[in-house]
DSSP file (Angstrom, degrees, kcal/mol; ACC not computed):
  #  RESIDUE AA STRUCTURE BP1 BP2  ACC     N-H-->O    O-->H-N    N-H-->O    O-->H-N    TCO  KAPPA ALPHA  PHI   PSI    X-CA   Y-CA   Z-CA
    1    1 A X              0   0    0      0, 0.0     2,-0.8     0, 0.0     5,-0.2   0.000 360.0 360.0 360.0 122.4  -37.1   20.6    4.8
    2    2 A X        +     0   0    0      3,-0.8     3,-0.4     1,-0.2     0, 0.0  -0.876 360.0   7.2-126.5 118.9  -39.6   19.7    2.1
    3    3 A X  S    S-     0   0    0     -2,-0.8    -1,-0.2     1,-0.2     3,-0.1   0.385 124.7 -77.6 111.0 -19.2  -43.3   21.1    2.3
    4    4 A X  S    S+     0   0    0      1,-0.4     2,-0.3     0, 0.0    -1,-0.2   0.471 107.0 103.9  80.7   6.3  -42.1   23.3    5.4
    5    5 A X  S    S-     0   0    0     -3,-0.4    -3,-0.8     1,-0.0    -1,-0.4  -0.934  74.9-106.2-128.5 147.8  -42.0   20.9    7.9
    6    6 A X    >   -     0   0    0     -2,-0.3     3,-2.0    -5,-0.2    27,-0.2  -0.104  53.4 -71.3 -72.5 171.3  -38.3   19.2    9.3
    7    7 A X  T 3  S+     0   0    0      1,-0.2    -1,-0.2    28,-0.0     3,-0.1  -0.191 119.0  19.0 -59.0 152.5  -37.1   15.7    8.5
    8    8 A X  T 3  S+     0   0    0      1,-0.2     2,-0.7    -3,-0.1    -1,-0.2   0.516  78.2 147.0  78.7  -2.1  -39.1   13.3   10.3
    9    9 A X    <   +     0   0    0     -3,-2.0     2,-0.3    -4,-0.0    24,-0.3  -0.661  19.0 170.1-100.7 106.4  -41.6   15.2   11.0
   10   10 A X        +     0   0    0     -2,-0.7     2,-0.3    22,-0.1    22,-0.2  -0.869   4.2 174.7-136.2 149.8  -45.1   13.0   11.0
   11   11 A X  E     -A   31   0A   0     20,-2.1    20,-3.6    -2,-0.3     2,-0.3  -0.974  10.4-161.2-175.3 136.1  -48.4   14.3   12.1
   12   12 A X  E     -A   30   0A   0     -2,-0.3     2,-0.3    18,-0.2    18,-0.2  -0.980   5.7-174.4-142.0 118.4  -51.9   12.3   11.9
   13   13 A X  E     -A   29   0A   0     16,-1.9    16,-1.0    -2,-0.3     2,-0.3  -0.989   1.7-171.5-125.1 149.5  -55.5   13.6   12.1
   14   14 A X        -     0   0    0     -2,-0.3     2,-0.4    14,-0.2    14,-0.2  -0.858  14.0-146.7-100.2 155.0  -58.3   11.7   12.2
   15   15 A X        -     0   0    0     12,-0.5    11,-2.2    -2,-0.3    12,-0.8  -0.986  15.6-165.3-134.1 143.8  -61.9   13.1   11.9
   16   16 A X  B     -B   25   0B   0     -2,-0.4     2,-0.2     9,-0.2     9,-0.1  -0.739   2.6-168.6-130.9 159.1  -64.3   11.0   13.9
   17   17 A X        -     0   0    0      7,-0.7     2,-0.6    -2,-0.3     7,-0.1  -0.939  19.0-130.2-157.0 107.8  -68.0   11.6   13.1
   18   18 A X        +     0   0    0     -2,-0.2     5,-0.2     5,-0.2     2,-0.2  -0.684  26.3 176.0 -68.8 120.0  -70.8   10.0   15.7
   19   19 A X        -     0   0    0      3,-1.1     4,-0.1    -2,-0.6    -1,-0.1  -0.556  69.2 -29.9-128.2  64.7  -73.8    8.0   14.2
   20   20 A X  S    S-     0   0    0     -2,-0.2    -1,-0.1     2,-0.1     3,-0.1   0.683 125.5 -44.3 114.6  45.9  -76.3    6.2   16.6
   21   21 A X  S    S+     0   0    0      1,-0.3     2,-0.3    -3,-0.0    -1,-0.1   0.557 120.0 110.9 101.1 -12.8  -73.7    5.7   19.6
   22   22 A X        -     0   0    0      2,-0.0    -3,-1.1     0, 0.0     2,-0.3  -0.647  65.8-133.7-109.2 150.5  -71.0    4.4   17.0
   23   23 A X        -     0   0    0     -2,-0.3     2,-0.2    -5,-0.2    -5,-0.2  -0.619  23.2-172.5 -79.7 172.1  -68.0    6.1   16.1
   24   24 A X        -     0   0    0     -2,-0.3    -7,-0.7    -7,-0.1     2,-0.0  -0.697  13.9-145.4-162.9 125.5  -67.5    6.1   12.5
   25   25 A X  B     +B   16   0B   0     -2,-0.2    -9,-0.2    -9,-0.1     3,-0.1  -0.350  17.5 177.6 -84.8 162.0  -64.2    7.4   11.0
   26   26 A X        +     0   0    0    -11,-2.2    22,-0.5     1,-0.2     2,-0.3   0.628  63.3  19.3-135.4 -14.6  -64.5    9.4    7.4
   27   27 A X        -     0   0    0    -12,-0.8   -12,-0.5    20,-0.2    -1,-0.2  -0.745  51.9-151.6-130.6 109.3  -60.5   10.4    6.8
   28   28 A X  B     -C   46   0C   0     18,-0.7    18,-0.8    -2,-0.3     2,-0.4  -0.528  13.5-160.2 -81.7 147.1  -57.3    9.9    7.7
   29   29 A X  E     +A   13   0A   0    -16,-1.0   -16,-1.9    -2,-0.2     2,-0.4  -0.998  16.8 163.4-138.4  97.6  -54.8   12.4    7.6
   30   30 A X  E     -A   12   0A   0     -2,-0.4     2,-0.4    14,-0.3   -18,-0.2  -0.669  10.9-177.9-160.9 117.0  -51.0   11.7    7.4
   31   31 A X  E     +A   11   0A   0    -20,-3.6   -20,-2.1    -2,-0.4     2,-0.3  -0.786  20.3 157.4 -99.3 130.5  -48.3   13.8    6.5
   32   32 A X        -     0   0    0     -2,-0.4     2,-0.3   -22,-0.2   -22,-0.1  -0.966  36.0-135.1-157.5 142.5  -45.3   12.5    6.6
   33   33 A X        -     0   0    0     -2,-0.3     2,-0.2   -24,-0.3     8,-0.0  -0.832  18.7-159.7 -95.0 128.4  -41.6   12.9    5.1
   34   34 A X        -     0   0    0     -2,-0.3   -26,-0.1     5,-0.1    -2,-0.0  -0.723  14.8-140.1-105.4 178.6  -39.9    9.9    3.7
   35   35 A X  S    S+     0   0    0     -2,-0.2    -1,-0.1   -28,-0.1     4,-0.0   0.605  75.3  99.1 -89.4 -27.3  -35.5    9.8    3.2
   36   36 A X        -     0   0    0      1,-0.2    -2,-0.1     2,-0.1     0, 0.0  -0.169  67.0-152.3 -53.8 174.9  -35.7    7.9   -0.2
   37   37 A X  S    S+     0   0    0      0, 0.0    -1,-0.2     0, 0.0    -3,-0.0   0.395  95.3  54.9-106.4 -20.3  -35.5    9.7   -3.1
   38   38 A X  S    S+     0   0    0      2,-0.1     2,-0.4     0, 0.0    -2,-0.1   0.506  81.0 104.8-110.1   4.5  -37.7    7.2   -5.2
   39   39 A X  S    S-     0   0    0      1,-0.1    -5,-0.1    -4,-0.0     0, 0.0  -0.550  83.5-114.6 -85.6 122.7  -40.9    7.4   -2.5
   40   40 A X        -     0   0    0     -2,-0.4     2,-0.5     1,-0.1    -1,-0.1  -0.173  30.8-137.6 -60.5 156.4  -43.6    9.6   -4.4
   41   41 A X        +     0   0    0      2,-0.0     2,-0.3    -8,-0.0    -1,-0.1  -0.878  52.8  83.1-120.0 137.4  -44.2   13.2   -2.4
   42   42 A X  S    S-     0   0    0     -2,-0.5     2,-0.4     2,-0.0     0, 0.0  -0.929  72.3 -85.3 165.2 176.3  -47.6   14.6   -1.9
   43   43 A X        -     0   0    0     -2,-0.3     2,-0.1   -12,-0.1   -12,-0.1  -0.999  39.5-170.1-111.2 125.5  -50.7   14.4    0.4
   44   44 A X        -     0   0    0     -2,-0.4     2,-0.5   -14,-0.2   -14,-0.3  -0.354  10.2-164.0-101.0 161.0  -53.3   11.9   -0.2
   45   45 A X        +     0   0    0     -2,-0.1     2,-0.3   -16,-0.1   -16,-0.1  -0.896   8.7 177.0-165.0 154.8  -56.5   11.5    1.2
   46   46 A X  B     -C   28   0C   0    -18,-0.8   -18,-0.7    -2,-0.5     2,-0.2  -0.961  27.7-125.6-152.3 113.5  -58.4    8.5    0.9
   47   47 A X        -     0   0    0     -2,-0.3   -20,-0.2   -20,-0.2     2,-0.1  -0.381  22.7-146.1 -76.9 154.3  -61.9    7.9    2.6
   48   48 A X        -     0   0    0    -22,-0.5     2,-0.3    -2,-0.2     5,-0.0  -0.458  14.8-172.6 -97.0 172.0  -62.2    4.8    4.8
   49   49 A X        -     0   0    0     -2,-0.1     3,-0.2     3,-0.0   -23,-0.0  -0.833  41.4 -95.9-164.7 159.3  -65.5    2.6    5.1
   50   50 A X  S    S+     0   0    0     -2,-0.3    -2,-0.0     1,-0.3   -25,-0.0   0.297 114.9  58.3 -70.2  -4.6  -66.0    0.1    7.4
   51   51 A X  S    S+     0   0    0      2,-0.0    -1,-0.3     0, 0.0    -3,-0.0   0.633  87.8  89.1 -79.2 -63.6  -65.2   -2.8    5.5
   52   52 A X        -     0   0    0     -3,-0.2     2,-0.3     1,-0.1    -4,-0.0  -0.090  65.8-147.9 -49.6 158.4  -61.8   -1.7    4.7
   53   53 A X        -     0   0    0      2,-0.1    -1,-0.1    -5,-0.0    -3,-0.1  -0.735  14.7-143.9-139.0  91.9  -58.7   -2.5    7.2
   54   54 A X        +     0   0    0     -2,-0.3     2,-0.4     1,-0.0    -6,-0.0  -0.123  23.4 176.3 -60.2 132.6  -56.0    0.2    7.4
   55   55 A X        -     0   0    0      2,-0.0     2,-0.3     0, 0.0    -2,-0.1  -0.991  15.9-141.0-140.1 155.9  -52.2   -1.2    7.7
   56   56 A X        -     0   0    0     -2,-0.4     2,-0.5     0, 0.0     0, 0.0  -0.672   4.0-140.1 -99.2 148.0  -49.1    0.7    7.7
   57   57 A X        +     0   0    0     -2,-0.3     2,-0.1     0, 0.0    -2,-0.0  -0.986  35.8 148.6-106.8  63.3  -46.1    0.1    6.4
   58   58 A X        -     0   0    0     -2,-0.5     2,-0.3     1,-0.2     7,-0.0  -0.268  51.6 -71.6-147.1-159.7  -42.8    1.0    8.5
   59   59 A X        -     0   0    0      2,-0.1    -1,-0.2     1,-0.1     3,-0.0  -0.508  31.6-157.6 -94.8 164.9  -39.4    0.3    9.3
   60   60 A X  S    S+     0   0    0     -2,-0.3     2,-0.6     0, 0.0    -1,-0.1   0.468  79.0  79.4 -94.4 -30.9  -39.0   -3.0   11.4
   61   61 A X  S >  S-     0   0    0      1,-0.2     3,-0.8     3,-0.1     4,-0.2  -0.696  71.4-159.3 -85.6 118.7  -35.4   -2.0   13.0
   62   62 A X  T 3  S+     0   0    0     -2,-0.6    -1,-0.2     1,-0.2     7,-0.2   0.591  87.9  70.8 -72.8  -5.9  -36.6    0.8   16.1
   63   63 A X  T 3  S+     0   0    0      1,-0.2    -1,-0.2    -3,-0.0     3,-0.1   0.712 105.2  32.0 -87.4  -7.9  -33.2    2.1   16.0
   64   64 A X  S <  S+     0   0    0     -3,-0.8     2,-0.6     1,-0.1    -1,-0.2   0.262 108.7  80.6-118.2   0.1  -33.7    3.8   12.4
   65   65 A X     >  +     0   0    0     -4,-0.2     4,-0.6     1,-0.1     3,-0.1  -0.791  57.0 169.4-116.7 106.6  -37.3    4.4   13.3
   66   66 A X  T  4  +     0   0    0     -2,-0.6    -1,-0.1     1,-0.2    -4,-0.0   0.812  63.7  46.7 -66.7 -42.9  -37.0    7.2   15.3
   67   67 A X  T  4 S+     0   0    0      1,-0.2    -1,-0.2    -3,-0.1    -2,-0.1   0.805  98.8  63.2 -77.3 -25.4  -40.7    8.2   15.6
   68   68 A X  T  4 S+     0   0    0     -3,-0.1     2,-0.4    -6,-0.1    -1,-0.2   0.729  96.4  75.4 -63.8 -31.7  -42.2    5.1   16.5
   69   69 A X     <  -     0   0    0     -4,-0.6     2,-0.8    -7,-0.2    -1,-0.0  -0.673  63.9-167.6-103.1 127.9  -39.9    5.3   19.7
   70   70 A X        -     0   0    0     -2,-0.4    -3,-0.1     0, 0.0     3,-0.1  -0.710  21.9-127.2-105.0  84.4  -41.0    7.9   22.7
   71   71 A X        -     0   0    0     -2,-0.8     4,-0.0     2,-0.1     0, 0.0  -0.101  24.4-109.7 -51.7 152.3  -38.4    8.5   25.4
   72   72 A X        -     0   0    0      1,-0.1     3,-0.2     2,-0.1    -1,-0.0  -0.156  24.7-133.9 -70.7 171.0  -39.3    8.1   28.6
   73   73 A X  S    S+     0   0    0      1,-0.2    -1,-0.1    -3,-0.1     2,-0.1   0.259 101.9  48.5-106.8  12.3  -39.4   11.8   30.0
   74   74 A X  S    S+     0   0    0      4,-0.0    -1,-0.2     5,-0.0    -2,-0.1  -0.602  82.3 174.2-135.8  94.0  -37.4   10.5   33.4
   75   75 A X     >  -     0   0    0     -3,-0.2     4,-0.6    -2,-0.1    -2,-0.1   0.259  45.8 -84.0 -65.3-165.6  -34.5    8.5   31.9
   76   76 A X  T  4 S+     0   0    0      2,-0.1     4,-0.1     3,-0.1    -1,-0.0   0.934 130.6  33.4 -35.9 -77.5  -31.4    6.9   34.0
   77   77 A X  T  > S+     0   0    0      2,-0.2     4,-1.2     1,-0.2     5,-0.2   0.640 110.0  62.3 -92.9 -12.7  -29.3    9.9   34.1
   78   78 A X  H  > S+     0   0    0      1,-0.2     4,-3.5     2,-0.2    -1,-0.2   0.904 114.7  44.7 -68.2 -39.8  -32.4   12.6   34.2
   79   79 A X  H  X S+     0   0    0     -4,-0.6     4,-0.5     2,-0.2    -2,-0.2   0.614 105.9  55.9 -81.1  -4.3  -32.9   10.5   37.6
   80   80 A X  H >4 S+     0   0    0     -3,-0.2     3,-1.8     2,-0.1    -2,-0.2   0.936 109.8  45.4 -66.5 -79.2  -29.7   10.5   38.6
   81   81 A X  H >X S+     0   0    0     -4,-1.2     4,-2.5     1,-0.3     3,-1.2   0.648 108.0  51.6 -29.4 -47.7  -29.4   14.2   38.4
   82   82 A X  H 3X S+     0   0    0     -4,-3.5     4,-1.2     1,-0.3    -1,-0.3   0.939 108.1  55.8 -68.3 -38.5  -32.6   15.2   40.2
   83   83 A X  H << S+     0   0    0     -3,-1.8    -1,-0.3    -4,-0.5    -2,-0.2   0.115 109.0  56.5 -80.2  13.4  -31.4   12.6   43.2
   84   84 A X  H <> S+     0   0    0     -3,-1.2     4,-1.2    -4,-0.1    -1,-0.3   0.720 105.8  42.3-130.7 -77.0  -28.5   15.0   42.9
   85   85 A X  H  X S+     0   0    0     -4,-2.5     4,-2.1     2,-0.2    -2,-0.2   0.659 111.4  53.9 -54.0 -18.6  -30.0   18.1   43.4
   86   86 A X  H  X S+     0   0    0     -4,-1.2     4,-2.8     2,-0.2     5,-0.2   0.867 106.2  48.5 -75.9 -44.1  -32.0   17.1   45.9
   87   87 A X  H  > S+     0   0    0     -5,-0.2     4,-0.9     2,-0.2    -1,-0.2   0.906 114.5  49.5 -49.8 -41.2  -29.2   15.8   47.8
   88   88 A X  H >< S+     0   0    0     -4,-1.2     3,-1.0     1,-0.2     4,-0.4   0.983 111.2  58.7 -57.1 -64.1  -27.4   19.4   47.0
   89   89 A X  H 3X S+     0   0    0     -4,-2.1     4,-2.3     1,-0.2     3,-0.4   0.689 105.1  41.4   0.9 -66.8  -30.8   20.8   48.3
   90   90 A X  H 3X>S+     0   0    0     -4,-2.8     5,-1.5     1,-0.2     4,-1.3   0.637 111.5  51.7-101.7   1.7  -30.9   19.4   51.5
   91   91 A X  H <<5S+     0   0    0     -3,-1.0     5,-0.3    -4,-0.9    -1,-0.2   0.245 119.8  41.5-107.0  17.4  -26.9   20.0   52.7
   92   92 A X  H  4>S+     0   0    0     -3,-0.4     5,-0.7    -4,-0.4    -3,-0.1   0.517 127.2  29.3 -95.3 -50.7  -27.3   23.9   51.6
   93   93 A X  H  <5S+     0   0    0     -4,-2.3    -3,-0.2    -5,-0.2    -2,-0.1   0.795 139.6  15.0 -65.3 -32.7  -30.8   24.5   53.0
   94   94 A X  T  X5S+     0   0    0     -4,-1.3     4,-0.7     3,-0.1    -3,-0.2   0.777 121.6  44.6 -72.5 -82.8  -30.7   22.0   55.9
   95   95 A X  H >><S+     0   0    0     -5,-1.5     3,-2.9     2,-0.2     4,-1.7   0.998 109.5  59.0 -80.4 -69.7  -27.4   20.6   57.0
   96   96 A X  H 3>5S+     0   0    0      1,-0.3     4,-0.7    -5,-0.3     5,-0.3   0.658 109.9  34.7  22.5-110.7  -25.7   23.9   56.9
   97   97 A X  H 3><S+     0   0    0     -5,-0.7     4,-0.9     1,-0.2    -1,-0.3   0.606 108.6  62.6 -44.4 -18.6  -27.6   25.8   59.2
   98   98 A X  H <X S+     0   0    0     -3,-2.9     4,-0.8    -4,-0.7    -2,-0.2   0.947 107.3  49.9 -68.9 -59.3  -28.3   23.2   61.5
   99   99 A X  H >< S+     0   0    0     -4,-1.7     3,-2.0     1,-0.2    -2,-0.2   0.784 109.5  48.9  -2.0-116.1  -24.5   23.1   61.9
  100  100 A X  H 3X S+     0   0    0     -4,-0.7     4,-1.3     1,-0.3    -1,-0.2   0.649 107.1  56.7  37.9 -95.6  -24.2   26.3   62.4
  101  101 A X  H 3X S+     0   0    0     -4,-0.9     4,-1.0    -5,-0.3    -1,-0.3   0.645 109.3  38.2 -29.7 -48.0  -26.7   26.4   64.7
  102  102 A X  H <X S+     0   0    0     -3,-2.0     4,-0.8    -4,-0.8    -1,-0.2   0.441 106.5  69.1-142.3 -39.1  -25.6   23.8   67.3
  103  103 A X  H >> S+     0   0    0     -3,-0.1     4,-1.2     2,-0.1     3,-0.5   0.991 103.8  40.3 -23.5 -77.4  -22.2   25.1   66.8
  104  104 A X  H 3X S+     0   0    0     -4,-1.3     4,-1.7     2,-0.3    -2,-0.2   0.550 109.1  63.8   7.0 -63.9  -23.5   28.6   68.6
  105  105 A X  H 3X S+     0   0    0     -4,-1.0     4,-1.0     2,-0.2    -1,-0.2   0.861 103.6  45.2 -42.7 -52.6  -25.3   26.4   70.9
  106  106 A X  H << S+     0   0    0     -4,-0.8     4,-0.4    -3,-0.5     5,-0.3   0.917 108.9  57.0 -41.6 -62.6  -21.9   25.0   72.1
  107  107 A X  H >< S+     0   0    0     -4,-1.2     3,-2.5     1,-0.3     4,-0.2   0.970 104.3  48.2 -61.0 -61.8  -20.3   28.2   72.3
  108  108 A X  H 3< S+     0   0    0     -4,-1.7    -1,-0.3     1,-0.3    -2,-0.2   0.399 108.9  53.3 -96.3  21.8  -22.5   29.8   74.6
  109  109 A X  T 3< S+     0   0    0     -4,-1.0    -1,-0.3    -3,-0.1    -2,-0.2  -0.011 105.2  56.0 -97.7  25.2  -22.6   27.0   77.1
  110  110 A X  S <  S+     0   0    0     -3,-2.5     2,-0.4    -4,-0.4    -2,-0.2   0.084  80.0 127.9-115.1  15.7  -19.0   27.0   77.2
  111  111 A X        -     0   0    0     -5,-0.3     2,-0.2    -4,-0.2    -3,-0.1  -0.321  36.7-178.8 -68.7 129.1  -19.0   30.7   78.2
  112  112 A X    >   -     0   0    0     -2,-0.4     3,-1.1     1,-0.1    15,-0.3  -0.554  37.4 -67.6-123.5 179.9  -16.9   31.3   81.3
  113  113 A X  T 3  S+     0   0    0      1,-0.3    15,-0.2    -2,-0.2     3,-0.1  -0.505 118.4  23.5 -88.9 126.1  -15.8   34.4   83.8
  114  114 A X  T 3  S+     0   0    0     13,-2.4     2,-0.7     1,-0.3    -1,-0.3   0.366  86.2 139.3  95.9 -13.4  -13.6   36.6   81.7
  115  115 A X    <   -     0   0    0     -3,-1.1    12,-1.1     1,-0.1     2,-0.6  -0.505  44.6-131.8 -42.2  94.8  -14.5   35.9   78.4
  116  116 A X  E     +D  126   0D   0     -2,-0.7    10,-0.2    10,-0.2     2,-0.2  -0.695  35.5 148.6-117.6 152.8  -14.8   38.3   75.8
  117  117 A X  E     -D  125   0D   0      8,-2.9     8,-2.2    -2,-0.6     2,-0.3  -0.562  34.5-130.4-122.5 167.7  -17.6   38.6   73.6
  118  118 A X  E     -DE 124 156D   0     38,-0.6    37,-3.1     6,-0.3    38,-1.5  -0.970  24.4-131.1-128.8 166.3  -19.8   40.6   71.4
  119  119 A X  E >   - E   0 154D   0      4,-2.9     3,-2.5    -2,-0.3    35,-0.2  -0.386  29.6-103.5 -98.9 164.4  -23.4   40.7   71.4
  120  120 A X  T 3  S+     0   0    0     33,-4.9    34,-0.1     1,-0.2    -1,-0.1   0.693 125.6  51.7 -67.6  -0.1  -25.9   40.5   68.2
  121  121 A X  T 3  S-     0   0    0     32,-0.2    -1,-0.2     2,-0.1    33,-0.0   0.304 124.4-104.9-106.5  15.9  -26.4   44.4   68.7
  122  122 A X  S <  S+     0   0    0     -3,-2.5    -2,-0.1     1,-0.3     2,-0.0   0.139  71.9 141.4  93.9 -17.5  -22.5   45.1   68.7
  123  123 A X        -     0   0    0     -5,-0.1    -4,-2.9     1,-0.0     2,-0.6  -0.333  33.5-162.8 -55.3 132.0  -22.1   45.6   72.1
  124  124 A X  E     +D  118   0D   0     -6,-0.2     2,-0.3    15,-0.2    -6,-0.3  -0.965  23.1 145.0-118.7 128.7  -18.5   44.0   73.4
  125  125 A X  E     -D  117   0D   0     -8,-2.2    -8,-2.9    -2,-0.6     2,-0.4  -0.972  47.9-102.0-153.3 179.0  -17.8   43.4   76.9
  126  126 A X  E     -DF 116 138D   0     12,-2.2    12,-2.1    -2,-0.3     2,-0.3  -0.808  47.0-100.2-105.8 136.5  -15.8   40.7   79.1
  127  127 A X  E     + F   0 137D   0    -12,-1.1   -13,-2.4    -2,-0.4    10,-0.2  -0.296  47.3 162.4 -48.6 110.2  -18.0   37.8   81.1
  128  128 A X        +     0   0    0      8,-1.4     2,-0.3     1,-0.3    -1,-0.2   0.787  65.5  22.2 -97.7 -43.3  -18.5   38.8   84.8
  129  129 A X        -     0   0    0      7,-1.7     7,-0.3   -17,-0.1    -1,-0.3  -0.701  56.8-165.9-127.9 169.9  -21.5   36.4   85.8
  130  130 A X        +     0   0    0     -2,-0.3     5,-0.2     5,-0.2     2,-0.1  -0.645  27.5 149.6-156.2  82.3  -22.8   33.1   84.3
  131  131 A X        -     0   0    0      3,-1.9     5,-0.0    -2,-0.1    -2,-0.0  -0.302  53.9 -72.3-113.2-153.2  -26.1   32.2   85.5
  132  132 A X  S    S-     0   0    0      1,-0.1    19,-0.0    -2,-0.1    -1,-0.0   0.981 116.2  -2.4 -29.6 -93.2  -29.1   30.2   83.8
  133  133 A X  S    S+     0   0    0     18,-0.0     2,-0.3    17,-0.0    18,-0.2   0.398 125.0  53.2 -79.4 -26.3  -30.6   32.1   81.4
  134  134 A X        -     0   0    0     16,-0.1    -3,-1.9    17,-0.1    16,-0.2  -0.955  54.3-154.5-140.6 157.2  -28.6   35.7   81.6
  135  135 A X  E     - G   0 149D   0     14,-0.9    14,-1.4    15,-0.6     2,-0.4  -0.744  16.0-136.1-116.4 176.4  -25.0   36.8   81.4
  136  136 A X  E     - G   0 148D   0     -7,-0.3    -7,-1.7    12,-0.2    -8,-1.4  -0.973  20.0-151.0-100.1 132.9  -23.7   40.0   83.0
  137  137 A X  E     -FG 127 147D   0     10,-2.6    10,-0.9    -2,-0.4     2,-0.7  -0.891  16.8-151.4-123.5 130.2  -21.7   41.8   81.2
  138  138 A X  E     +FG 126 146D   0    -12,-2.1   -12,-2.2    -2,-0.3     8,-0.3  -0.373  33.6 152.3 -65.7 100.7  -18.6   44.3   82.0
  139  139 A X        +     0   0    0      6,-3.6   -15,-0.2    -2,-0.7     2,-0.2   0.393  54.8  53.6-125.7   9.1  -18.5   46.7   79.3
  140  140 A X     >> +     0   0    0      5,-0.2     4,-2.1     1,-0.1     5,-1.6  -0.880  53.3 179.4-132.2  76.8  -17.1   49.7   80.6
  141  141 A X  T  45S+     0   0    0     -2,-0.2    -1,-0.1     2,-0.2    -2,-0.0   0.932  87.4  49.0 -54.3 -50.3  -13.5   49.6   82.6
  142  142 A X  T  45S+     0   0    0      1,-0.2    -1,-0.2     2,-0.1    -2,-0.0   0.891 125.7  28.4 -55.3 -65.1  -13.0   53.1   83.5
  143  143 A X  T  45S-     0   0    0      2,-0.0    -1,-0.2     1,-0.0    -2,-0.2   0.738 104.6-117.0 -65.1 -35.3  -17.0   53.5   85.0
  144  144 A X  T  <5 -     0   0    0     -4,-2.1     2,-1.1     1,-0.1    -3,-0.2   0.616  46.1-168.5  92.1  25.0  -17.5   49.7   86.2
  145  145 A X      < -     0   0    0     -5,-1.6    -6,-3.6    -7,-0.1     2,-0.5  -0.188  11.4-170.0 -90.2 128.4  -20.0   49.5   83.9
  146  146 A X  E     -G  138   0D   0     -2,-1.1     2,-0.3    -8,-0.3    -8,-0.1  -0.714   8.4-179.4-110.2 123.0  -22.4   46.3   84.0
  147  147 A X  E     -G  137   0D   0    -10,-0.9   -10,-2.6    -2,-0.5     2,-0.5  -0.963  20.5-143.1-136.0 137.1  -25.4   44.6   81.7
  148  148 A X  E     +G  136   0D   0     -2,-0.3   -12,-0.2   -12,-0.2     2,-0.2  -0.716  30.0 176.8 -89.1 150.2  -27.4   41.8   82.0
  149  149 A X  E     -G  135   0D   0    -14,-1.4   -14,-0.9    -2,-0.5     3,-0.0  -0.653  36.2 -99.8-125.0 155.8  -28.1   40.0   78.6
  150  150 A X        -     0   0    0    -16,-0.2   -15,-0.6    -2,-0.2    -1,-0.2   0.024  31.3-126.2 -44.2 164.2  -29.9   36.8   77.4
  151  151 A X  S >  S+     0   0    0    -18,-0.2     3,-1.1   -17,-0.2   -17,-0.1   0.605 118.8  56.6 -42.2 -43.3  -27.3   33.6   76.7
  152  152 A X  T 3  S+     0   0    0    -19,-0.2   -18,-0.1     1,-0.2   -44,-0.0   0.620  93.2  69.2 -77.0   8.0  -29.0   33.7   73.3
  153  153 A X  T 3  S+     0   0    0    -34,-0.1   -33,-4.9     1,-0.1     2,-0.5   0.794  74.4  96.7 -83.6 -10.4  -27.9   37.5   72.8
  154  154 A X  E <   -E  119   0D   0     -3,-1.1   -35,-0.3   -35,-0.2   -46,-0.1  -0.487  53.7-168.9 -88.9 130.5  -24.2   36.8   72.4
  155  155 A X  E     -     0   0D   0    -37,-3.1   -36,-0.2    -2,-0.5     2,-0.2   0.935  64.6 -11.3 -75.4 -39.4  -23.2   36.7   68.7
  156  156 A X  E     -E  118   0D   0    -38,-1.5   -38,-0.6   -49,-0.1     2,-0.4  -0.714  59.2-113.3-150.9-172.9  -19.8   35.4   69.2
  157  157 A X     >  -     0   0    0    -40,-0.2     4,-2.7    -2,-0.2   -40,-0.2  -0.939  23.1-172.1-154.9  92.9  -16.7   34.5   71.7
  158  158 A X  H  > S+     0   0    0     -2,-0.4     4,-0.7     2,-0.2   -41,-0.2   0.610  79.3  54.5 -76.9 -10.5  -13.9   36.9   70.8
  159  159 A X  H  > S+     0   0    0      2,-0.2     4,-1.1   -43,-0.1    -1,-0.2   0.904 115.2  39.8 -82.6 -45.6  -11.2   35.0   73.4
  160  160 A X  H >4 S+     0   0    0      1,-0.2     3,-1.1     2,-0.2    -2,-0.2   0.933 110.5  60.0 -83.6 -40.5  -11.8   31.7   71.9
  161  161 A X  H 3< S+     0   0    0     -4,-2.7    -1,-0.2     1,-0.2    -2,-0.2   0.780 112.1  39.1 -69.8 -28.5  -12.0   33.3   68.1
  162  162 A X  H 3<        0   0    0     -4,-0.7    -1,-0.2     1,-0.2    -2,-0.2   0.834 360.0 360.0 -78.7 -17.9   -8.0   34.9   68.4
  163  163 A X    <<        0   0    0     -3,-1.1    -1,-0.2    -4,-1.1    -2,-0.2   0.530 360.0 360.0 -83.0 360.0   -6.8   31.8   70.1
C-alpha cells in the first residue's frame, strides 16, 4: 500500500466552476498507484484552460487493465443462481403445499362407513354416516356415542395410515 490507499486503487475529482451558462473546469485531480518501480510517485496538480486537450495514457491490453473494466453486476452465473432460487422458491413455498393440500382433499372424499379417523381437534372416532358436507362420527363404544363434523374437520384417516 503506498500513500495509504491499496494497489490499484484510482480516484478522480474534477472541480467544475459555472461562468455565464458554461461549464469551465479549473483542476483535475488523480490519484493513482502505478506497479513500475521507475514511474515517479507523488500528486500533481496542474490547472487546465480551455485551449489545452487532456489525454491519458494507459495500458492497451484490458486484461492487465483492471480498472478500466467494470463487471456487469448480473453476470452469467449470478443469473444462473438467482433463476435457481427462485425456482427453489416456488417448489418450497408453492408446490409443496399445494400438494399437500389436494392430497387431504383426496382423503376426505374417499372416506367411507367404518373408517377411522381423527379430527384437527384430536377427537378419534370410526365413520358412521357420509353425507355432503358433514360426517357423523362414533366416538364412544360403550355409550353409543355420536358427532356430527365438517368433511374439512378430519385431520387424517387412521385405517388407510396403518395399512
Amino acid at each position: 500500500m503506498a500513500g495509504g490507499y491499496p494497489a490499484g486503487y484510482l480516484n478522480t475529482r474534477f472541480e467544475k466552476r459555472i461562468y455565464e451558462g458554461k461549464i469551465k473546469m479549473n483542476n483535475i485531480w488523480i490519484l493513482a498507484q502505478t506497479d513500475g518501480s521507475d514511474a515517479p510517485s507523488g500528486i500533481s496538480s496542474e490547472p487546465v484552460t480551455s485551449n489545452e486537450q487532456t489525454t491519458t495514457t494507459g495500458q492497451s491490453d484490458p486484461d492487465t487493465a483492471p480498472l478500466t473494466k467494470k463487471p456487469s453486476p448480473f453476470g452469467g452465473t449470478q443469473l444462473i443462481f438467482l433463476a435457481l432460487m427462485l425456482v427453489l422458491m416456488y417448489m418450497i413455498l408453492f408446490r409443496g403445499p399445494r400438494k399437500k393440500q389436494q392430497q387431504h382433499k383426496q382423503m376426505i372424499q374417499t372416506l367411507a362407513k367404518n373408517d377411522k379417523v381423527q379430527t384437527i381437534g384430536g377427537i378419534i372416532g370410526t365413520v358412521m354416516d357420509v353425507r355432503e358436507n358433514e360426517i357423523t362420527l362414533k366416538i364412544d363404544e360403550s355409550n353409543n356415542t355420536k358427532i356430527k363434523i365438517l368433511r374439512s374437520a378430519i385431520s387424517r384417516n387412521l385405517s388407510k395410515d396403518n395399512n
